[in-house]
N, CA, C and O atoms as a printed pandas DataFrame, in Angstrom:
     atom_number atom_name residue_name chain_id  residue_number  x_coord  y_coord  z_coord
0              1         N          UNK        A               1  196.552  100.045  121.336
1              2        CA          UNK        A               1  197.556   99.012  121.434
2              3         C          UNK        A               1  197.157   98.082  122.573
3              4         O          UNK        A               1  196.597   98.493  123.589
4              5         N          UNK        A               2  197.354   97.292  122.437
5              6        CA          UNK        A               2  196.983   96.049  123.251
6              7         C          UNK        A               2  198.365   94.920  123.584
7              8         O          UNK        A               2  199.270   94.738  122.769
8              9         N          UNK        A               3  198.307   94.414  124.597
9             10        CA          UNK        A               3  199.303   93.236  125.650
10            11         C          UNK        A               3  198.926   92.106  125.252
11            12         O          UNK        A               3  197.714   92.046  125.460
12            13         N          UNK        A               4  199.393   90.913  124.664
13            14        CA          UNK        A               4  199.238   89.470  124.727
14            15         C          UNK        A               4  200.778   88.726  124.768
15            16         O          UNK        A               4  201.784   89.293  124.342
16            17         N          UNK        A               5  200.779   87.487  125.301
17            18        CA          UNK        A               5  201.524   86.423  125.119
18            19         C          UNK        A               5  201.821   85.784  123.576
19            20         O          UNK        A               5  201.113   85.892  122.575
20            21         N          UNK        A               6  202.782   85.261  123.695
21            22        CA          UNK        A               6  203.604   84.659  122.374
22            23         C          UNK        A               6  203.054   83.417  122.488
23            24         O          UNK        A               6  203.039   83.232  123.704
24            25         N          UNK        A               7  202.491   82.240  121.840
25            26        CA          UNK        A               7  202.537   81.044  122.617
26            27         C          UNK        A               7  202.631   80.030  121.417
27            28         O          UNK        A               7  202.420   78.817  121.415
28            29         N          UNK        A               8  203.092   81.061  120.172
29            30        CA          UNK        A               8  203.053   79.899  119.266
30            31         C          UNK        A               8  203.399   81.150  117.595
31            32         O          UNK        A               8  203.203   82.362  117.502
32            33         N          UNK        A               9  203.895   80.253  116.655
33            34        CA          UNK        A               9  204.677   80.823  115.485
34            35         C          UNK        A               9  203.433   79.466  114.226
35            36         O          UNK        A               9  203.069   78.292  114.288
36            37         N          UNK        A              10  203.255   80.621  113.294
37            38        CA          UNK        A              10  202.440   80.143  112.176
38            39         C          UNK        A              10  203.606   79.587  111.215
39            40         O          UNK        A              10  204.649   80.211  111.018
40            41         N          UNK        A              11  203.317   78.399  110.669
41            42        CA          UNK        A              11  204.531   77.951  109.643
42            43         C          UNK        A              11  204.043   77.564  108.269
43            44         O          UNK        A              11  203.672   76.460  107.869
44            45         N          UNK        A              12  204.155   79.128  107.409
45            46        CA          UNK        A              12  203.632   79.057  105.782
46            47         C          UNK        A              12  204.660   78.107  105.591
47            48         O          UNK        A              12  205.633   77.826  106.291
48            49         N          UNK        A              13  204.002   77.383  103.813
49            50        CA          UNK        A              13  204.465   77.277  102.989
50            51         C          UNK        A              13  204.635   78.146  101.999
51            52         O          UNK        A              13  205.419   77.946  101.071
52            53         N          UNK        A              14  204.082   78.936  102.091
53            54        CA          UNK        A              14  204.269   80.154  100.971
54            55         C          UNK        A              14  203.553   81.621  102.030
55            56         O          UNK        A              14  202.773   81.548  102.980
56            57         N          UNK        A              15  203.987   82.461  101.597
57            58        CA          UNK        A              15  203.933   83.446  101.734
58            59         C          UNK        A              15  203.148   85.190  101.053
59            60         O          UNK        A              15  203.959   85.631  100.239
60            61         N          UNK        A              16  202.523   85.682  101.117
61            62        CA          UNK        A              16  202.058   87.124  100.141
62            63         C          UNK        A              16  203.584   87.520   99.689
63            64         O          UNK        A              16  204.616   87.422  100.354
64            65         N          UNK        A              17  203.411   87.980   98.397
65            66        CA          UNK        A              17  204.956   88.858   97.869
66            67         C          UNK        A              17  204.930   90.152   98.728
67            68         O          UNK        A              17  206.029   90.620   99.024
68            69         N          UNK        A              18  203.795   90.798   99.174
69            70        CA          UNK        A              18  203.970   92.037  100.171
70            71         C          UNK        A              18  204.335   92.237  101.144
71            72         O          UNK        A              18  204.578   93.324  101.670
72            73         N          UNK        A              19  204.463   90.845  101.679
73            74        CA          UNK        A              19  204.626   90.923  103.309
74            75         C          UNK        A              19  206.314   90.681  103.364
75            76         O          UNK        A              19  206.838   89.818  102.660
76            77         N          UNK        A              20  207.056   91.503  104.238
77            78        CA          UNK        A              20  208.846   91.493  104.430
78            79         C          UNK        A              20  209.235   90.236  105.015
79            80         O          UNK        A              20  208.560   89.208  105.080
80            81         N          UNK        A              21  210.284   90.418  105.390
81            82        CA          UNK        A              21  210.650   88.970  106.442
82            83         C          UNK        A              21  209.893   89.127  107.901
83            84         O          UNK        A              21  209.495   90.139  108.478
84            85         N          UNK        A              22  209.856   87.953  108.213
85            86        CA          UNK        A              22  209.155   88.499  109.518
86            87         C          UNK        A              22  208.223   87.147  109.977
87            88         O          UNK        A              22  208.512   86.247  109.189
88            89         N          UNK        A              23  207.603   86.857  110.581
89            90        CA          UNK        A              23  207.272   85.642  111.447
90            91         C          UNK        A              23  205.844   85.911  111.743
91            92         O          UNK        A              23  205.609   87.067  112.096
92            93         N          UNK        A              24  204.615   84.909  111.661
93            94        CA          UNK        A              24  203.735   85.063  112.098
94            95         C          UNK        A              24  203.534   84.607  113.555
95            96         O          UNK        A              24  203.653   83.386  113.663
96            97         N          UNK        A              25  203.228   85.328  114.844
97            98        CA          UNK        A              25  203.085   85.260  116.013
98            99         C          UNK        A              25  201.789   85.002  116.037
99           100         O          UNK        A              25  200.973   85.733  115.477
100          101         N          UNK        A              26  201.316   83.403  117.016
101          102        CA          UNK        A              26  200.156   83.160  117.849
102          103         C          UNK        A              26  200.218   83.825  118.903
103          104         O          UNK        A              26  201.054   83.467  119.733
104          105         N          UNK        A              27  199.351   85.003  119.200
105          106        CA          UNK        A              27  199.559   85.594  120.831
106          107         C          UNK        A              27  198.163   85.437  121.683
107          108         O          UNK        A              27  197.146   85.868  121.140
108          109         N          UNK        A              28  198.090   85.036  122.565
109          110        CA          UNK        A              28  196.905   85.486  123.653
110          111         C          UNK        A              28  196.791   86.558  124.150
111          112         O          UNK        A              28  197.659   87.012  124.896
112          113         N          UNK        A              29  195.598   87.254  123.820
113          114        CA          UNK        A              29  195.524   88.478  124.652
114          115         C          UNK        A              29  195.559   88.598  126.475
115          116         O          UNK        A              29  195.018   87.850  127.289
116          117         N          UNK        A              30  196.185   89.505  126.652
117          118        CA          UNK        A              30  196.190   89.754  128.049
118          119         C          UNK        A              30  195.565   90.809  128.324
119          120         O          UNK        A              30  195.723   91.930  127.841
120          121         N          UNK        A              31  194.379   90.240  129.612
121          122        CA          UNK        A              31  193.585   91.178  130.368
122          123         C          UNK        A              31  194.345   92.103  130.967
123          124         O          UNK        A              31  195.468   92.529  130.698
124          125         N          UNK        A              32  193.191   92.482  132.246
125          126        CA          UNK        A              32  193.845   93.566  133.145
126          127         C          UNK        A              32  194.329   92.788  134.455
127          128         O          UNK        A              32  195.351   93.041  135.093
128          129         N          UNK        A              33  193.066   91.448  134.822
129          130        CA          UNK        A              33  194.336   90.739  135.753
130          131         C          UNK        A              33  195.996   89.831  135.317
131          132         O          UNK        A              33  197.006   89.788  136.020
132          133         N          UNK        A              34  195.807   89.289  134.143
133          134        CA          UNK        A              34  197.243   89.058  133.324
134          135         C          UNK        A              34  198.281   89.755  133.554
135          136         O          UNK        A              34  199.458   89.439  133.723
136          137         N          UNK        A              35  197.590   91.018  133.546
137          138        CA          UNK        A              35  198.581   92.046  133.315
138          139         C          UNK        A              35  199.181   92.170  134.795
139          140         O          UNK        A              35  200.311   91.792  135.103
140          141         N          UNK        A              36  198.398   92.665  135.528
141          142        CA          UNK        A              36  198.418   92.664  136.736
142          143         C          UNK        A              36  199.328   91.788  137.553
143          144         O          UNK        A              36  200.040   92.277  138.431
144          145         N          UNK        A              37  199.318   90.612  137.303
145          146        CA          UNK        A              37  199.666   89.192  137.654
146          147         C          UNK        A              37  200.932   88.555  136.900
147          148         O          UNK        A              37  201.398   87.433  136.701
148          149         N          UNK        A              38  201.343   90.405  136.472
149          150        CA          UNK        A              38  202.841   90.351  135.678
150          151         C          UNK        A              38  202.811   89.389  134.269
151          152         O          UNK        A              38  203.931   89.356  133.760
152          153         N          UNK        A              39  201.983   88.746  133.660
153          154        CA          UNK        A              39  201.710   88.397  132.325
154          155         C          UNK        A              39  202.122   86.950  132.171
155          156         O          UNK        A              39  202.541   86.442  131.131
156          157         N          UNK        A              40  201.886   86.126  133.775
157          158        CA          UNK        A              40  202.632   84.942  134.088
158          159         C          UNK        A              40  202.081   83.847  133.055
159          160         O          UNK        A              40  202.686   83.021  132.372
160          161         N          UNK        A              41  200.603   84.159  133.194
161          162        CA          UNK        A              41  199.701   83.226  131.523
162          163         C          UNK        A              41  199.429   83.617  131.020
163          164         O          UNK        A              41  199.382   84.847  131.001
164          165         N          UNK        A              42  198.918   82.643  129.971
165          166        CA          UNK        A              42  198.058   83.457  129.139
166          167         C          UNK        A              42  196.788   83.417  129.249
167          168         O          UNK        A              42  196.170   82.525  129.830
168          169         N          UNK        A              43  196.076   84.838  128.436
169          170        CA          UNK        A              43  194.519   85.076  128.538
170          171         C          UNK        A              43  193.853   84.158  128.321
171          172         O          UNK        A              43  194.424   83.068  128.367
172          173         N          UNK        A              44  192.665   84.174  128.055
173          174        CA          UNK        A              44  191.324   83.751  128.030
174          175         C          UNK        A              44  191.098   82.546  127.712
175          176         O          UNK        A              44  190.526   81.697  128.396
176          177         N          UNK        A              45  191.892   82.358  125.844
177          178        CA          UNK        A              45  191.415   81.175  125.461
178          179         C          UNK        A              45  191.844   81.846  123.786
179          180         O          UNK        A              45  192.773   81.511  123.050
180          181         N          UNK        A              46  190.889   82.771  123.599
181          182        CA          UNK        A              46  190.622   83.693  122.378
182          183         C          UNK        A              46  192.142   84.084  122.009
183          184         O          UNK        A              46  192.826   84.837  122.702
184          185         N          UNK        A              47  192.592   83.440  120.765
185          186        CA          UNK        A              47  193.395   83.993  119.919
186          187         C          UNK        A              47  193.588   84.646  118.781
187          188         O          UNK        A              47  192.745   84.557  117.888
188          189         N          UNK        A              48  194.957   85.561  118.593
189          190        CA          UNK        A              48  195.060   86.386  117.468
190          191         C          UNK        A              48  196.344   85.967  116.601
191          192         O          UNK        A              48  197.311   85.664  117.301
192          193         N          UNK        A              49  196.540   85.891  115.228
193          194        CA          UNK        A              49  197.954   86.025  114.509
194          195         C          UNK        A              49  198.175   87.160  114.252
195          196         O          UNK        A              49  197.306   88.013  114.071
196          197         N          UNK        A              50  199.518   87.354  114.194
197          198        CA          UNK        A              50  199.905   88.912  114.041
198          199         C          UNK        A              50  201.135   88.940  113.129
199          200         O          UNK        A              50  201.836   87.961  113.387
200          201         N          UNK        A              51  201.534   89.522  112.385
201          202        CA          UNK        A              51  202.861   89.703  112.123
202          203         C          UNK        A              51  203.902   89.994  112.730
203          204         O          UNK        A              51  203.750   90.679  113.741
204          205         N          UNK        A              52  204.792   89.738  112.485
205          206        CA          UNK        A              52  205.754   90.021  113.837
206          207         C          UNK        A              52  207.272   90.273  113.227
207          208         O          UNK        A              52  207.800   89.224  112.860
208          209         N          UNK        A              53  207.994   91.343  113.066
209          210        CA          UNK        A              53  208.982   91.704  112.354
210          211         C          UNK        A              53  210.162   91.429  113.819
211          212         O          UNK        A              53  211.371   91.317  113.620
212          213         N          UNK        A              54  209.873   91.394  114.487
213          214        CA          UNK        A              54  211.214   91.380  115.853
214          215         C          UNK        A              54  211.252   89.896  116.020
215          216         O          UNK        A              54  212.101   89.673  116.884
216          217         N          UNK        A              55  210.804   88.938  115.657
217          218        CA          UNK        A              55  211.138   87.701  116.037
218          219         C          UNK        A              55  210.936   87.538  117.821
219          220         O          UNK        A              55  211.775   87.070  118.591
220          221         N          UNK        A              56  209.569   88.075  118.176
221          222        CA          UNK        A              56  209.350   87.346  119.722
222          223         C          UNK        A              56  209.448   85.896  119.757
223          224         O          UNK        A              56  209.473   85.194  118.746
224          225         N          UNK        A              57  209.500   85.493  120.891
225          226        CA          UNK        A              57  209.991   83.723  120.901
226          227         C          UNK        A              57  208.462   83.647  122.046
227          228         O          UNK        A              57  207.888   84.542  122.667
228          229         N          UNK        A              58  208.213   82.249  121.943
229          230        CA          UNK        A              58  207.243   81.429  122.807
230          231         C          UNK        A              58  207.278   82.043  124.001
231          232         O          UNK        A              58  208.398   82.002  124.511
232          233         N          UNK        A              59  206.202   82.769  124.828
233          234        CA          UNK        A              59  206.384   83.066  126.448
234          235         C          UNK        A              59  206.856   85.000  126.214
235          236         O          UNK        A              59  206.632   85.812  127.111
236          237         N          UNK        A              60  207.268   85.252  125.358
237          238        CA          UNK        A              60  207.277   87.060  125.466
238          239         C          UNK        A              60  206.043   87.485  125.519
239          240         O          UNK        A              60  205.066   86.773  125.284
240          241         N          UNK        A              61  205.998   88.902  125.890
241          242        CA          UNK        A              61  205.159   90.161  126.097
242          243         C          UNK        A              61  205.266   90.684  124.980
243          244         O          UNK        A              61  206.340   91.011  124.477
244          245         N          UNK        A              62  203.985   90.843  124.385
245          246        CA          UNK        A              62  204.174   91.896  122.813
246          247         C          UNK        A              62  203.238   92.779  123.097
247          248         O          UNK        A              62  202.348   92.459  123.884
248          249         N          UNK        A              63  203.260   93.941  122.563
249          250        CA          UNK        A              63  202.367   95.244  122.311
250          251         C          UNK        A              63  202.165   94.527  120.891
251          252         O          UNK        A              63  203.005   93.949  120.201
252          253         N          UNK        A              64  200.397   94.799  120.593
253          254        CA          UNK        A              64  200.484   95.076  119.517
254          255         C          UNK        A              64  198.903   95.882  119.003
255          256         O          UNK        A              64  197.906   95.969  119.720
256          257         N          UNK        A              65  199.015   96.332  117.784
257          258        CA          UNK        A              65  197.489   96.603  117.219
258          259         C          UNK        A              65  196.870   95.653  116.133
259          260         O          UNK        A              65  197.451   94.718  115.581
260          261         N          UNK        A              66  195.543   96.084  115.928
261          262        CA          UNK        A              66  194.630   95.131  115.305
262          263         C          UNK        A              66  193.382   96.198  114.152
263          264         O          UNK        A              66  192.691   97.128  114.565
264          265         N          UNK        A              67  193.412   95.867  113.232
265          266        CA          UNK        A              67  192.386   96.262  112.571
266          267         C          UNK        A              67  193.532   97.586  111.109
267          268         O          UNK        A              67  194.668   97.196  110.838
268          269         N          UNK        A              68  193.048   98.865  110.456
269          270        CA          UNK        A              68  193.797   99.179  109.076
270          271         C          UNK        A              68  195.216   99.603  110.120
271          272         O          UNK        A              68  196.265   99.655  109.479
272          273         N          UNK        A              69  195.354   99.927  111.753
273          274        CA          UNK        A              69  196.560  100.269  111.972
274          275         C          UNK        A              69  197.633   99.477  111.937
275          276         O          UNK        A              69  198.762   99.951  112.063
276          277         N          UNK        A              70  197.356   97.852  111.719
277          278        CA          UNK        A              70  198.132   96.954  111.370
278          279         C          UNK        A              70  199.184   97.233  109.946
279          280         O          UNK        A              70  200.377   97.001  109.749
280          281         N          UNK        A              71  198.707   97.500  109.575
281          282        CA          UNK        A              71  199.026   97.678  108.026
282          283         C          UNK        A              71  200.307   99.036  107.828
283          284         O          UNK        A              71  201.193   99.173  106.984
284          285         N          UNK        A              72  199.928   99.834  108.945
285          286        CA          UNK        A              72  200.896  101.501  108.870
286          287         C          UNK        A              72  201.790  101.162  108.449
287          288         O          UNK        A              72  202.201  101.346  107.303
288          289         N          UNK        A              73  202.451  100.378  109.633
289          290        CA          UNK        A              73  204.168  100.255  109.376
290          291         C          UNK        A              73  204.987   99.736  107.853
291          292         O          UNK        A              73  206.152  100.020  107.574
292          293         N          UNK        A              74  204.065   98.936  107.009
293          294        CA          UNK        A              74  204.360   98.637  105.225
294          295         C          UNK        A              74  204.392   99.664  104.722
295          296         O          UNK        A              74  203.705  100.660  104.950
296          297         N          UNK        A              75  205.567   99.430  103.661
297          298        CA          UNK        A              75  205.058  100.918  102.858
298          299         C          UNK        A              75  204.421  100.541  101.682
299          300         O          UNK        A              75  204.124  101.493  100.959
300          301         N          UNK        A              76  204.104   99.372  101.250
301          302        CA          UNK        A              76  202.919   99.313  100.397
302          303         C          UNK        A              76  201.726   98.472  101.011
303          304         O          UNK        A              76  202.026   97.950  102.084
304          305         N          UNK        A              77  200.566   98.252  100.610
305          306        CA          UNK        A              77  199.580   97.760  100.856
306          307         C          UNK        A              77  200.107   95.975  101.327
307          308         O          UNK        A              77  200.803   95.228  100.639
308          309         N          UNK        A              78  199.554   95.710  102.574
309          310        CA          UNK        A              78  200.032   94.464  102.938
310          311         C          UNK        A              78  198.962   93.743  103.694
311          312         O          UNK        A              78  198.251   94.470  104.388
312          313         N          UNK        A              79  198.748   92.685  103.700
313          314        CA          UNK        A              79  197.449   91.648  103.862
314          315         C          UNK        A              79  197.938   91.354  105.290
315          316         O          UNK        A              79  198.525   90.301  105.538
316          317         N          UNK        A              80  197.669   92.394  106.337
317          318        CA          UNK        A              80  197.842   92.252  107.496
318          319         C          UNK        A              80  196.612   92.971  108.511
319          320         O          UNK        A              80  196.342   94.112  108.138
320          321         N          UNK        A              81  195.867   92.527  109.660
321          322        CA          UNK        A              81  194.857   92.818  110.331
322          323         C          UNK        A              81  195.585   92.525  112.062
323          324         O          UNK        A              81  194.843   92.623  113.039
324          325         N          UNK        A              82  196.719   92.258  112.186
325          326        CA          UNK        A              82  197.060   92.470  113.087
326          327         C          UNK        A              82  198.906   92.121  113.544
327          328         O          UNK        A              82  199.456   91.020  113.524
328          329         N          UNK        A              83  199.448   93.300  113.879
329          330        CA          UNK        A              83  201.087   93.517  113.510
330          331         C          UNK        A              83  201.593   93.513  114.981
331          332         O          UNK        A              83  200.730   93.946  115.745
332          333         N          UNK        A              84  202.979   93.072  115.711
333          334        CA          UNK        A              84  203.620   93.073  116.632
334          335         C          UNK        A              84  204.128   94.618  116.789
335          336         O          UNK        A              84  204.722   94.880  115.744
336          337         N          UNK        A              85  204.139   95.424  117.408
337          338        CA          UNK        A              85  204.822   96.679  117.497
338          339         C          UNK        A              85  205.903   96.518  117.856
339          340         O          UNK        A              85  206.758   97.134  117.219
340          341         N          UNK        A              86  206.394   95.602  119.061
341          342        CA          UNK        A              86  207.472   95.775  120.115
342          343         C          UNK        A              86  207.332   94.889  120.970
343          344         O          UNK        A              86  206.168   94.631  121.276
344          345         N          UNK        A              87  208.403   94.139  121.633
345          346        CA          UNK        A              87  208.932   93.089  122.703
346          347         C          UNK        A              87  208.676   94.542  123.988
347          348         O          UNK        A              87  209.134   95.646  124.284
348          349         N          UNK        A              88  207.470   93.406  124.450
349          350        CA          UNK        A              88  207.454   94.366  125.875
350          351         C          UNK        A              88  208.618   93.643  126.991
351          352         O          UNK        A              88  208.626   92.439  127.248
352          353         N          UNK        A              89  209.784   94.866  127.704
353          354        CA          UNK        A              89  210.376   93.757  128.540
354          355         C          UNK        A              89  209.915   93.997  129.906
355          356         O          UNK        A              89  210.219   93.207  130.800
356          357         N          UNK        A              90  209.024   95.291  130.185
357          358        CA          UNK        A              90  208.629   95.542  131.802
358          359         C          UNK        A              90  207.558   96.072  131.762
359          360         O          UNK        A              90  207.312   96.910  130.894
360          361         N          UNK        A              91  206.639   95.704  132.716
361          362        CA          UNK        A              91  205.141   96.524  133.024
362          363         C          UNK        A              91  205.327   97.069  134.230
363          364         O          UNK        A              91  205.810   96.383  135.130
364          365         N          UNK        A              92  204.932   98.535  134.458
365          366        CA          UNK        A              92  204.938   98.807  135.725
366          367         C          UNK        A              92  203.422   99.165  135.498
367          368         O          UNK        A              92  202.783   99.199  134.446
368          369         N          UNK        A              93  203.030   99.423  136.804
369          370        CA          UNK        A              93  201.219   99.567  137.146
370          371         C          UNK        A              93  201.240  100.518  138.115
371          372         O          UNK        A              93  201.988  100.361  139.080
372          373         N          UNK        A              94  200.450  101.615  138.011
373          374        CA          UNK        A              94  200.565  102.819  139.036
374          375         C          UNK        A              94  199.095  103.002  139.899
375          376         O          UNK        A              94  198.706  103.788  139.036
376          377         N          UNK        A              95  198.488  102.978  140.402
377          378        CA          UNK        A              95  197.624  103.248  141.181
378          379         C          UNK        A              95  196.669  102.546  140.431
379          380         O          UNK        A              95  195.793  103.090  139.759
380          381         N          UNK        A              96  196.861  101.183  140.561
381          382        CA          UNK        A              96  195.645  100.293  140.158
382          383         C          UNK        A              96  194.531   99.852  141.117
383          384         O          UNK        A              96  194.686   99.413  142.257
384          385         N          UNK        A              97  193.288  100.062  140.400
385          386        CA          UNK        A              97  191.939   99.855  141.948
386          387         C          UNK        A              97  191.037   98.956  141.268
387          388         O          UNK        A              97  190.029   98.542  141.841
């Protein structure tokens, strides 16, 4: 599972019949200083779309995965390579060096 920023929403005109309700999320991945630096920007440059069933808004923290674990949460086969898990609302960091 992996940390990125919200920084933007994909707007179909149409849609797969497999895929539920749910919102496509532009997120930036967040490093380890991002993270660090409480998730104030966003990463690199390098972006991902994801599916996104919770409706994150512009500027949230999402967990999410990438690659067939995208797909788990459907219960049928769904044209997805990378899914929102969860609205992150706090990072704590424990003995970071």
């Amino acid at each position: 599972m992996k940390l990125a920023k919200v920084i933007g929403r994909v707007v179909l005109s149409r849609k797969d019949k497999a895929l539920p309700n749910g919102f496509l999320a532009i997120l930036s991945p967040l490093g380890r200083a991002e993270i660090r630096a409480g998730g104030a920007s966003a990463g690199s440059g390098f972006c991902a779309v994801a599916f996104d069933p919770h409706g994150a808004a512009a500027g949230d923290t999402v967990a999410y995965v990438e690659g067939a674990e995208a797909s788990a949460p459907f219960d049928s086969p769904a044209p997805v390579d990378a899914y929102c898990a969860g609205i992150v609302e706090k990072i704590n960091i424990y003995n970071d060096k």
